[in-house]
N, C-alpha and C positions, 0 to 999 in steps of 0.2 A: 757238433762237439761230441767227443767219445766218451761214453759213459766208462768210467773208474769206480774197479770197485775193491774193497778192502775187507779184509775178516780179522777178526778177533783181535781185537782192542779193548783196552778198560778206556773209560767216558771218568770227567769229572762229576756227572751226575749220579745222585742218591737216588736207589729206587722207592718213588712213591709206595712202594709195597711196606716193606720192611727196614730200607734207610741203607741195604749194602749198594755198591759200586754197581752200577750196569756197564756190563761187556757188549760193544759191540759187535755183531755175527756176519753180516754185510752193509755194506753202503754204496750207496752211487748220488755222482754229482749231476742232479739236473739241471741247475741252472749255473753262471759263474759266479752265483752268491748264496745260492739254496742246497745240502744236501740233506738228502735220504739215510736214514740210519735204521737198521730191526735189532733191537736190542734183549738182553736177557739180564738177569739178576744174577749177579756172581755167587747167592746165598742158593744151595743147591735144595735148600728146605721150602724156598718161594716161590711161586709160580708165575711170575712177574715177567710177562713179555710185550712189547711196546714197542711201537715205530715212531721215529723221531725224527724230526725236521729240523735241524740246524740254518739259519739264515743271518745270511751280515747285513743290516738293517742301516748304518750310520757310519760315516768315516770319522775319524776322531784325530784324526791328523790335518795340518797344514800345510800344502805341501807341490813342488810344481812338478811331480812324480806321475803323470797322464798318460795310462796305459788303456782308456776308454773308456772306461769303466765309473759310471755316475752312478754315484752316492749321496743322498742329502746330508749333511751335518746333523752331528747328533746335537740332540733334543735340547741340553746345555746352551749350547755354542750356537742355536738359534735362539733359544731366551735371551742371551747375554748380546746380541746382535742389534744395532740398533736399526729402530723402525723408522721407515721411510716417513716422509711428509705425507700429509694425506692430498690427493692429487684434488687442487679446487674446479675441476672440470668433472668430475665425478658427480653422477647422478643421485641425489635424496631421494629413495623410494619410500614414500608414509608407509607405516605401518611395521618398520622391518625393525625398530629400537625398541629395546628390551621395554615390559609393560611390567609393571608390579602385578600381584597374580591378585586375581578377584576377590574380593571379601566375602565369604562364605559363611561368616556367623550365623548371620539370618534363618540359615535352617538347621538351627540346633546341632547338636552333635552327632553322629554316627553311630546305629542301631548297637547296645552292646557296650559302646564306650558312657562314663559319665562327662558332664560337663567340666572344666575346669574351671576353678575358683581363682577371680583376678582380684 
């Protein structure tokens, strides 16, 4: 893949600095879902300079548009999915089900803290 690269653009992000716009200065595409950004702070009183990684993480569409490119559904529209049966040939290994956590009263409270009043 050929690396693309682009200069001087404003970004919809605020600089963590001081809250102006960041200009981006260059960029290139390394992957077909990740790019690279070196960024500046359009406030010329800030000293705000940052490299950025932009990444498409989730498709959010439904759609029989297949140009090879696998994307998991976003994080919603796997909640809202419904869960399979649980397969009854699947193995019980003891020990792996959540355990309530130990009763530690027994030795008082923690150097520093008081006891609390029940």
């Amino acid at each position: 893949m050929a690396i693309q690269t682009s200069v001087l653009r404003h970004t919809s992000i605020p600089c963590p600095l001081c809250g102006s716009i960041l200009t981006v200065r260059t960029s290139r595409q390394l992957t077909e879902v990740l790019r690279e950004e070196y960024v500046d702070c359009s406030n010329h009183l800030c000293p705000g300079r940052f490299k950025v990684s932009r990444e498409i993480v989730a498709s959010l569409f439904e759609g029989s548009y297949d140009h090879g490119l696998k994307l998991p559904q976003s994080l919603r529209k796997q909640a809202l999915a419904p869960t399979p049966a649980p397969d009854p040939n699947q193995l019980q290994l003891p020990g792996l089900d959540p355990e309530p956590p130990p009763d530690l009263s027994c030795y008082g409270s923690p150097p520093g803290r008081q006891a609390r009043a029940t």
